[in-house]
C-alpha positions as CSV (number, residue, x, y, z in Angstrom):
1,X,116.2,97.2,115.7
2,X,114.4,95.0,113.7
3,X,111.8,95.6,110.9
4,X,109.5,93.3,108.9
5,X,108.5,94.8,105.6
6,X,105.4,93.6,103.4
7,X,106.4,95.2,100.4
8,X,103.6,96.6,97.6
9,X,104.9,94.2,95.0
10,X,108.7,92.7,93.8
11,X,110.1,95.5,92.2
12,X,113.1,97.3,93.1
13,X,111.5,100.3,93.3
14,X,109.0,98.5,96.0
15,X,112.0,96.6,97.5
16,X,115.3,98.4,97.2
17,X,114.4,101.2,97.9
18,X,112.8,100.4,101.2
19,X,116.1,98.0,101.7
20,X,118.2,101.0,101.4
21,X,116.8,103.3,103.4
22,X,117.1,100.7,106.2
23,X,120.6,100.0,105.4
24,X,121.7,103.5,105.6
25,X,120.6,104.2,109.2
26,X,122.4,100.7,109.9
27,X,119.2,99.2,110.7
28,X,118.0,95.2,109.9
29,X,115.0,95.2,107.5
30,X,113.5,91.3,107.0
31,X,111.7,90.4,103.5
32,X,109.5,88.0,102.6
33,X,111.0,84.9,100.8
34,X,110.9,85.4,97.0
35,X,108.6,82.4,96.5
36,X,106.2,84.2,98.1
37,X,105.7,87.4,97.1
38,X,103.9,88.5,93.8
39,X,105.2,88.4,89.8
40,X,103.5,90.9,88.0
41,X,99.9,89.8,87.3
42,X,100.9,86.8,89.6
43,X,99.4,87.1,92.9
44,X,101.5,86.5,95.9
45,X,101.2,83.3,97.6
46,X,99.2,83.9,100.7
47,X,99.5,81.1,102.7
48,X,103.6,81.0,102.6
49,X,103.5,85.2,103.1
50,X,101.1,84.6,106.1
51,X,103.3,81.6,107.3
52,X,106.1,83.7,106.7
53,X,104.4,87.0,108.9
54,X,104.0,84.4,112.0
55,X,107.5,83.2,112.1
56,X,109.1,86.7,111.7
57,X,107.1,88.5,114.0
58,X,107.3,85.4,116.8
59,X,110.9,86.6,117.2
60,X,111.2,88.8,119.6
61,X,114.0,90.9,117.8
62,X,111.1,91.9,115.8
63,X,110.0,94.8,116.9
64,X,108.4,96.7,113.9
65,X,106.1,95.4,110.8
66,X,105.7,97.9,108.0
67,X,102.8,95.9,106.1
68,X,101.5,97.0,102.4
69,X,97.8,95.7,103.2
70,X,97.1,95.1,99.3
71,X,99.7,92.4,99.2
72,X,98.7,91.2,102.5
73,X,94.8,90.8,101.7
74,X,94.8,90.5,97.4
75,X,98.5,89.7,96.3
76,X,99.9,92.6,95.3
77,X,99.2,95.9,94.0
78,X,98.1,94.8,90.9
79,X,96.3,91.7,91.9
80,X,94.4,94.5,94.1
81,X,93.1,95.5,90.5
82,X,92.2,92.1,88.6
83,X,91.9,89.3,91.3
84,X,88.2,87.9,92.0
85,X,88.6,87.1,95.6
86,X,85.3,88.0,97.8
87,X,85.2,90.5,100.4
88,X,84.6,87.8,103.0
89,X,88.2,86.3,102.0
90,X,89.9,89.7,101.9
91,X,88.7,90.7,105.2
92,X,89.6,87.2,106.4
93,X,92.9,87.9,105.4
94,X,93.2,91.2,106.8
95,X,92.5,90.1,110.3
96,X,96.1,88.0,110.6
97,X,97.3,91.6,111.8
98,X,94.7,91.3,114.8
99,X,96.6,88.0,115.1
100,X,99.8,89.2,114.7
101,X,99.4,91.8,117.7
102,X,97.5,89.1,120.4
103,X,100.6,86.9,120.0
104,X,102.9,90.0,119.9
105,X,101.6,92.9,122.1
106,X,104.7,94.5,122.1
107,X,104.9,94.8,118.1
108,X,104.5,98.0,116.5
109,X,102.3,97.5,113.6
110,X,102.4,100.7,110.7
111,X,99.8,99.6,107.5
112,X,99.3,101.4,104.0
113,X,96.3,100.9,101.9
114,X,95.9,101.9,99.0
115,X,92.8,103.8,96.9
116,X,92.6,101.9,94.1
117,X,93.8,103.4,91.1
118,X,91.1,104.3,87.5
119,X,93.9,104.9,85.0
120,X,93.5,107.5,82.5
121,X,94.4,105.6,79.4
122,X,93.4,102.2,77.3
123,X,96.3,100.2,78.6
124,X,95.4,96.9,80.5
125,X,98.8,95.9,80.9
126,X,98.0,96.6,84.7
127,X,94.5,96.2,84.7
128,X,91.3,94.3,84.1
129,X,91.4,92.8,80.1
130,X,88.0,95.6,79.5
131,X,90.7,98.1,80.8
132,X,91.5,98.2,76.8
133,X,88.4,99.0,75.1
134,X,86.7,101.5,78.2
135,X,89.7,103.0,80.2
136,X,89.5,106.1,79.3
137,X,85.3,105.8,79.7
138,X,85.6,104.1,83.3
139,X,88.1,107.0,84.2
140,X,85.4,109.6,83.2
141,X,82.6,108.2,84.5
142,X,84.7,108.3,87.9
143,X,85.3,112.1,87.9
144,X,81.5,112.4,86.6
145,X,80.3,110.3,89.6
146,X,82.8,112.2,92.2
147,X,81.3,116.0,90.7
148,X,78.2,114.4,91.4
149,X,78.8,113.7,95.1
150,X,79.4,117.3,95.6
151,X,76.4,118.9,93.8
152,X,73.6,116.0,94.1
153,X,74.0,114.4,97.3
154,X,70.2,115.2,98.0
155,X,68.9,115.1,94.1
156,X,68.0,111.4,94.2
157,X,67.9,109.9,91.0
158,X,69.6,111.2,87.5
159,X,69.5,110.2,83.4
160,X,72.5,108.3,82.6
161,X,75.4,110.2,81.0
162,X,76.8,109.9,77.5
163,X,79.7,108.6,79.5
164,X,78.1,106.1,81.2
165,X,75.8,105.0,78.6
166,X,79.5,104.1,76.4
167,X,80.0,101.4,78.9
168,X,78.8,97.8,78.6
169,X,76.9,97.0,82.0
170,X,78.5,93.9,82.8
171,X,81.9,95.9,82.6
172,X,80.8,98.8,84.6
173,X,79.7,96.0,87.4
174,X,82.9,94.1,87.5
175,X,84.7,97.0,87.7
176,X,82.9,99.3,90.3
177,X,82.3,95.8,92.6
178,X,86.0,95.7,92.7
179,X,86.3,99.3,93.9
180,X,83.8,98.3,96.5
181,X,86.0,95.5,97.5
182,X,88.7,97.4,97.8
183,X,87.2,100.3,99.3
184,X,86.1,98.1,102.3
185,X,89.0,96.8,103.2
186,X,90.4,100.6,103.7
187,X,87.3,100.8,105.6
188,X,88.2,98.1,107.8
189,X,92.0,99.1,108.1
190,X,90.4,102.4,109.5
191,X,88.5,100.1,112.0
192,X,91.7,97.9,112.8
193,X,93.7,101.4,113.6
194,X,90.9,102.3,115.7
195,X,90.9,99.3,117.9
196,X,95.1,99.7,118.1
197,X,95.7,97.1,115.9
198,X,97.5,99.5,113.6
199,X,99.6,102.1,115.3
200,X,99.8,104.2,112.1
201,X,98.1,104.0,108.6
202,X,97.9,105.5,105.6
203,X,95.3,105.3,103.1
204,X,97.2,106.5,99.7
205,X,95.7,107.7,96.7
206,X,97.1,105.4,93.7
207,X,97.4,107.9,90.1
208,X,94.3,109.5,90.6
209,X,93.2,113.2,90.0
210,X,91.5,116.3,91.2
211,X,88.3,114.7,89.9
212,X,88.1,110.8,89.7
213,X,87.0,107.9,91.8
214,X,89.5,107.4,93.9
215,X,89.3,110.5,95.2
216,X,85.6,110.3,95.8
217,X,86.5,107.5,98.2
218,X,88.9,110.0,100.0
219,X,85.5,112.0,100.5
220,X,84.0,109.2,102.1
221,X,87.5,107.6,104.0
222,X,87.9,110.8,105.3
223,X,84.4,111.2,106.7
224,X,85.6,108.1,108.9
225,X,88.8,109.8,109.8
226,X,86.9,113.0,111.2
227,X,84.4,110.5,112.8
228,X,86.7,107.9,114.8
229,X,88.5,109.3,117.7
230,X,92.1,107.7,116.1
231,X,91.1,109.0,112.5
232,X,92.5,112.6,112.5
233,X,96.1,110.8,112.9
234,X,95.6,108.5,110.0
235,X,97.5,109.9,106.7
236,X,95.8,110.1,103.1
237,X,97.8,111.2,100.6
238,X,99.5,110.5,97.1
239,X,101.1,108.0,96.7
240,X,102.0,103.9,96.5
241,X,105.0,102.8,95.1
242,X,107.4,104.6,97.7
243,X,105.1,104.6,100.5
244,X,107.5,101.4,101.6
245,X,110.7,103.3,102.2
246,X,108.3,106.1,103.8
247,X,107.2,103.6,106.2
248,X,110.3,102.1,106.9
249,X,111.6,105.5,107.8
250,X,109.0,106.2,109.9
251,X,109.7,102.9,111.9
252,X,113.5,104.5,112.3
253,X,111.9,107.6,113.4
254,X,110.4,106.0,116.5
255,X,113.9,105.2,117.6
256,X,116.1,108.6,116.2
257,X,113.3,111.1,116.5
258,X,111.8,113.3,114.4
259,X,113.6,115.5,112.5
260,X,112.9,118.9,111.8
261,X,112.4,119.8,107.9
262,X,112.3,122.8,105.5
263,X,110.0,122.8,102.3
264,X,111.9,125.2,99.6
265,X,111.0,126.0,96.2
266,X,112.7,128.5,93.6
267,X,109.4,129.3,92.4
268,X,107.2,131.6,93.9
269,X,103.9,129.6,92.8
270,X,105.3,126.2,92.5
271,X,104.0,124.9,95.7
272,X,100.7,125.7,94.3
273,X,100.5,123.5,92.0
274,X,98.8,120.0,91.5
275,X,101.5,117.5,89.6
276,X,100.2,115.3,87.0
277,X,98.4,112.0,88.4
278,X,97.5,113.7,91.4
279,X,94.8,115.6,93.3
280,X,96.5,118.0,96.0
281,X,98.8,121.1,95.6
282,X,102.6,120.3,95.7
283,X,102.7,122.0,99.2
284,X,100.4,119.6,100.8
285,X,102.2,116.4,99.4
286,X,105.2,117.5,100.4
287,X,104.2,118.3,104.1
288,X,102.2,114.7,104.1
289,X,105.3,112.9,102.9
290,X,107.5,114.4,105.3
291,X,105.3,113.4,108.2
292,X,104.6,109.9,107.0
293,X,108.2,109.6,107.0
294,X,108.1,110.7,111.1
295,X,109.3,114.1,110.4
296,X,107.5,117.7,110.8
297,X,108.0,120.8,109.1
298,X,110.4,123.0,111.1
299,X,108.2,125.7,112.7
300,X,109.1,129.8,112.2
301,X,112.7,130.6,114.1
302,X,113.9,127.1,114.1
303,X,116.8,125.7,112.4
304,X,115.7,123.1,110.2
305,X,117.8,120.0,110.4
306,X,116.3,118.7,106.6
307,X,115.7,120.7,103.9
308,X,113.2,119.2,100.9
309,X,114.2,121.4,97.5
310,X,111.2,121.0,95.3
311,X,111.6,121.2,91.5
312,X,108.0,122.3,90.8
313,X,105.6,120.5,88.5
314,X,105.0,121.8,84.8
315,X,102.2,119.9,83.8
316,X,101.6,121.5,80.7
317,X,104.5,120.5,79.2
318,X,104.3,117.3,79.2
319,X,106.0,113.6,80.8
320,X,109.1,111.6,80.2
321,X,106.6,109.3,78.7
322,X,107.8,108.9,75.5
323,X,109.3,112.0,74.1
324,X,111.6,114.2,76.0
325,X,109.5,117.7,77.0
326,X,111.1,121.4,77.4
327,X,112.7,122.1,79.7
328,X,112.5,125.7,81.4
329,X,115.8,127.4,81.6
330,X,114.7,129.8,84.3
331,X,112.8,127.6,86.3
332,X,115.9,125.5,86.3
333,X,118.3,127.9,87.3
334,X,116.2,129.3,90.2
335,X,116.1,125.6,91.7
336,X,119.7,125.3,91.5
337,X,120.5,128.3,93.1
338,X,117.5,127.5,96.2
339,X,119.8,123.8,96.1
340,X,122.6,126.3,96.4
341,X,121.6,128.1,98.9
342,X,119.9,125.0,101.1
343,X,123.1,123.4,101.1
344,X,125.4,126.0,101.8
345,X,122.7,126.3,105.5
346,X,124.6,123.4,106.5
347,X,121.0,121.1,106.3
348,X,120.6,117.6,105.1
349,X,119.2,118.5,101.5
350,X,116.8,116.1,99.7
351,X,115.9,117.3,96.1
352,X,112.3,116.0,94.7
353,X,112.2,116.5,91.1
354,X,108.7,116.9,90.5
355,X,109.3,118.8,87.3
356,X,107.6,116.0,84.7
357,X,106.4,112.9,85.3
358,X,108.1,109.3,84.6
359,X,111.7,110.9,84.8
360,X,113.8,113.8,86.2
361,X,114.5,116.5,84.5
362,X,117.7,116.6,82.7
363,X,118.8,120.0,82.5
364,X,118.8,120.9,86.2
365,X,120.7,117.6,87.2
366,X,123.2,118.2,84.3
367,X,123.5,121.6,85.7
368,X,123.7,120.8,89.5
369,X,126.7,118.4,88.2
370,X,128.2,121.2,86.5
371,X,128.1,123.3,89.8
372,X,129.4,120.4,91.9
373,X,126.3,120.0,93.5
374,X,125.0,117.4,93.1
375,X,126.8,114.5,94.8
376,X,126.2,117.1,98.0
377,X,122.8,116.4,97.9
378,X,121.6,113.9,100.2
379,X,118.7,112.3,98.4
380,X,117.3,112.8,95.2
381,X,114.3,111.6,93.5
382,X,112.6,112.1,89.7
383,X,110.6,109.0,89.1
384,X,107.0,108.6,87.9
385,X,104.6,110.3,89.8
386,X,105.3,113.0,92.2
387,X,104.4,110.8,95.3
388,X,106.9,108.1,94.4
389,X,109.7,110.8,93.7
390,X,109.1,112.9,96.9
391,X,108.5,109.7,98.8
392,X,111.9,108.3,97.7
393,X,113.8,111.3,98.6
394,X,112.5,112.3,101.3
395,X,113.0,108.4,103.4
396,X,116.4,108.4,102.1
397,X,117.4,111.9,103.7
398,X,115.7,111.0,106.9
399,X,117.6,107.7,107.2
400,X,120.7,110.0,106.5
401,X,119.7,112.1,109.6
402,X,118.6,109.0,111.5
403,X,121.9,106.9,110.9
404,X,123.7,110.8,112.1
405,X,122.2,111.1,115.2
406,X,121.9,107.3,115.9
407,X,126.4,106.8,114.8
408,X,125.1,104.0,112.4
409,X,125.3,106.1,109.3
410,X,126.5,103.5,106.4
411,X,128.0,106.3,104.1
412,X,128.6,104.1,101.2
413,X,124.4,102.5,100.8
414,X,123.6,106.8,101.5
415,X,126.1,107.2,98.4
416,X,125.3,104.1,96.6
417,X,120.8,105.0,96.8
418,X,121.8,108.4,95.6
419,X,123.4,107.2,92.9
420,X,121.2,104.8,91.6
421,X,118.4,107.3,92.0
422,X,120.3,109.4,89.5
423,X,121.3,106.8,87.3
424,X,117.9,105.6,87.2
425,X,115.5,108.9,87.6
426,X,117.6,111.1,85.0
427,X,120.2,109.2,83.3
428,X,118.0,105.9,82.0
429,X,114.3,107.6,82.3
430,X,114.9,110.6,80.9
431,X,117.8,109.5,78.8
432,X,118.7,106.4,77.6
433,X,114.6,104.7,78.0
434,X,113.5,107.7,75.5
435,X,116.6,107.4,72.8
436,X,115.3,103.2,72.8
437,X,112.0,104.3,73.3
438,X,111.1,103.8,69.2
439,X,113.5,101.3,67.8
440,X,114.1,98.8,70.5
441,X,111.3,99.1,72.1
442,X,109.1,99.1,69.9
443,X,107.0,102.7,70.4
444,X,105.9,101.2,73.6
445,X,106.4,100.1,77.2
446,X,106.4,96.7,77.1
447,X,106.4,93.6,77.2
448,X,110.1,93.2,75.8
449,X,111.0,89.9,73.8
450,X,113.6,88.1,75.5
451,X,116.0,88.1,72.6
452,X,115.3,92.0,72.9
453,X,115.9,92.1,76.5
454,X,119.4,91.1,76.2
455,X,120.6,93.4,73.6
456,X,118.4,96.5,75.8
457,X,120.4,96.1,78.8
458,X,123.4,95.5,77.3
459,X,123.2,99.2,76.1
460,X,121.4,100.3,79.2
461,X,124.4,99.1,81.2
462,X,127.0,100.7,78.9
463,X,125.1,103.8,78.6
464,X,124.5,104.3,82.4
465,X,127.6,103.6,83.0
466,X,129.6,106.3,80.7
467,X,127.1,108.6,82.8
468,X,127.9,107.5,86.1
469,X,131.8,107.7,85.3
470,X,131.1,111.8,84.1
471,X,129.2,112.3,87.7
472,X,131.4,110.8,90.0
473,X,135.2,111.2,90.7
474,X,138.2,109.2,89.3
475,X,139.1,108.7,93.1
476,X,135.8,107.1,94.0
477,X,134.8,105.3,91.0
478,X,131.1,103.0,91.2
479,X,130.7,100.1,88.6
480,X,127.1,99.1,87.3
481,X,127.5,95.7,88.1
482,X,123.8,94.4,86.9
483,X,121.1,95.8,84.8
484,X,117.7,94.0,84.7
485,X,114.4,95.4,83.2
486,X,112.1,93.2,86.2
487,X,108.5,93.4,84.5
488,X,109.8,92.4,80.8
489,X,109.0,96.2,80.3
490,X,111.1,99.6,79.6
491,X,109.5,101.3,82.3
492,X,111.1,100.5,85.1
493,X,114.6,99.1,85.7
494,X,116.3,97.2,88.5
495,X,120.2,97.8,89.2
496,X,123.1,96.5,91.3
497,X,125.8,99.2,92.0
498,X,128.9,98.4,93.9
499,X,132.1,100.9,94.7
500,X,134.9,99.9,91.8
């Protein structure tokens, strides 16, 4: 088996990850060339990714393309955000895939698309240069407008709000034409899975929230969805940065099955709650991530053959932003006994830390170390948003059972992405990025001087290191081979992890 993956951006966390879970199952995943695909604010390079898509997908032993539509049509997720390409263009480029599937019938085509994100904050690192001075205005005036869908649909015509009043019209233009941009092309990916084009798609919310305008486009998108005849199979959830690997292991599925899966949480009300950066209970991403992934929740009386341990979301007390939150002792200890208990079932057991944002909370894995737990485990995830951690752990897991039942487990990549996940979720994000956080970098995510660089993942590397040589045994030793901070940034690393 053979999958083609156009991945959200360059990142590890966009390109390892999916790499891994495709390795684990023993299966072949093909990337784009390097010169092609995006560098940060660089869009990727269209024509040589398109060229690139022909030639891959003309070989027969080709018989999967997992394609992240926002590099396929603007670059890259964050060329999605501040590129000025027209609609016409975008669309233009969206319609290879129709291509792609008259000169390949027999190719299984799975798309995401994402719902473009209005950040909460007056950073423009990833956004639009305005994104400084009316971030925080352009957010609000989002969950303003998306209230206002649900109370005024028939009230016609209103005063402008203090809100958007703040904003400078020229700034409020450029920025809701590019949501329309965007906002049309999920439109037309719903019209391209209706035709067949796309065997599965998902249409993932990008840091949004309960109220906000991305999810006032889910309003409309899933208007469509109820609508078209296809549209109650398309998926709309959180997510974007893992929705790669969850793609890639839904390609796997198609081949291994579909595994059976358990949702567990040690605290009673846990599933109820909405994570930071997000705008559904835990429950519901959970179950959505699972079945993206080609699983389905294990009915009443079966055996399940996965089991998802949640560590619920405490939004109140903060994010592995830039100071280290409490943790809660109890809450900590009732998820390592339910980790306890899932693993003693004899289950696969995937554990999303979902606690805080931007890192994994460092009491339970300390603890689950303690109890010799948690190299047992076989995924875990803690990273930014709860979509990318339960994303991540979850695709690993299911490759696990895929590579099981298909006898082409790889045991060392399933040992090796657990590791780094630890290493990276708990040990640097919530450990070693926070103790640099003020003197070498500066109070801030980024951008890191070169000079800086150097000296920051020279201690990085020692430092995660020391960490992995207390979690793993002196009988199966793993070096850190290569540290690399891939946006010039603290906030996300890139590693290379071999056996010693």
């Amino acid at each position: 088996m053979r999958i083609a993956l156009v991945p959200l951006d360059e990142r590890p966390v966009n390109v390892d990850i999916p790499r891994q879970v495709a390795a684990i199952a023993g299966v072949e995943l093909v990337l784009p060339p390097a010169e092609a695909m995006p560098a940060f604010r660089r869009p990727a390079d269209i024509g040589a990714l398109h060229a690139w898509l022909r030639d891959v997908v003309d070989d027969p032993a080709t018989s999967h393309l997992v394609v992240c539509v926002d590099t396929l049509v603007h670059g890259g997720i964050i060329p999605a955000r501040i590129t000025d390409d027209s609609v016409v263009t975008a669309l233009r480029r969206l319609d290879l895939l129709r291509e792609l599937t008259a000169a390949s019938p027999a190719l299984v085509v799975t798309a995401a698309s994402l719902i473009m994100r209005a950040s909460n904050s007056y950073s423009n690192v990833e956004e639009p240069p305005y994104w400084k001075d009316y971030g925080r205005e352009l957010h609000a005036l989002g969950g303003e407008l998306h209230r206002m869908l649900e109370t005024e649909v028939t009230a016609g015509e209103r005063a402008a709000s203090a809100v958007e009043s703040s904003i400078p019209s020229e700034v409020r233009s450029d920025f809701e034409r590019r949501r329309l941009r965007n906002h049309m092309i999920n439109l037309a990916s719903l019209g391209l899975h209706e035709e067949g084009v796309i065997e599965t798609l998902a249409l993932t919310a990008d840091d949004t929230a309960p109220y906000s305008a991305g999810s006032a486009e889910q309003v409309w998108l899933r208007h469509w969805t109820r609508a078209l005849p296809s549209g109650r199979s398309v998926l709309m959830y959180p997510g974007a940065d893992e929705v790669g690997a969850v793609l890639v292991a839904r390609a796997i599925a198609a081949v291994a099955g579909s595994p059976r899966w358990a949702i567990v949480c040690g605290e009673p009300d846990g599933l109820d709650r909405v994570p930071n950066f997000e705008n559904a209970p835990l429950l519901d991403s959970l179950t959505r991530q699972i079945v993206a992934s080609g699983g389905r929740v294990a009915e009443a009386g079966e055996t399940p053959d996965l089991v998802v341990v949640a560590h619920a979301p405490d939004p109140a007390r903060g994010d592995f932003f830039g100071s280290r939150p409490d943790s809660d002792p109890a809450a900590t200890e009732r998820t390592v006994a339910a980790v306890r208990a899932a693993l003693d079932s004899g289950a696969g057991v995937a554990l999303a830390d979902v606690r805080f944002s931007n890192g994994g909370d460092p009491d339970l894995v300390d603890r689950l170390a303690e109890e010799g737990l948690l190299l047992r485990l076989w995924s875990y995830g803690g990273w930014n948003t709860a979509g990318n951690t339960i994303g991540a752990a979850v695709a690993h897991a299911a490759a696990g059972w895929a590579g099981r039942r298909l006898g082409t487990l790889d045991e060392t990549e399933a040992r090796r992405a657990l590791l780094m996940r630890i290493l990276d979720d708990r040990a640097y994000q919530s450990g070693t990025r926070l103790a640099m956080h003020t003197d070498e970098f500066g109070g801030s995510i980024g951008p890191v001087a070169p000079d800086a660089q150097r000296s920051a993942v020279a201690r990085i590397r020692r430092e995660l290191q020391s960490y992995l040589d207390g979690v793993t045994a002196p009988s199966a030793p793993w070096s850190v081979v290569d540290v690399e901070l891939p946006w010039a940034r603290s906030f996300e690393i890139g590693l290379v992890l071999e056996p010693a």
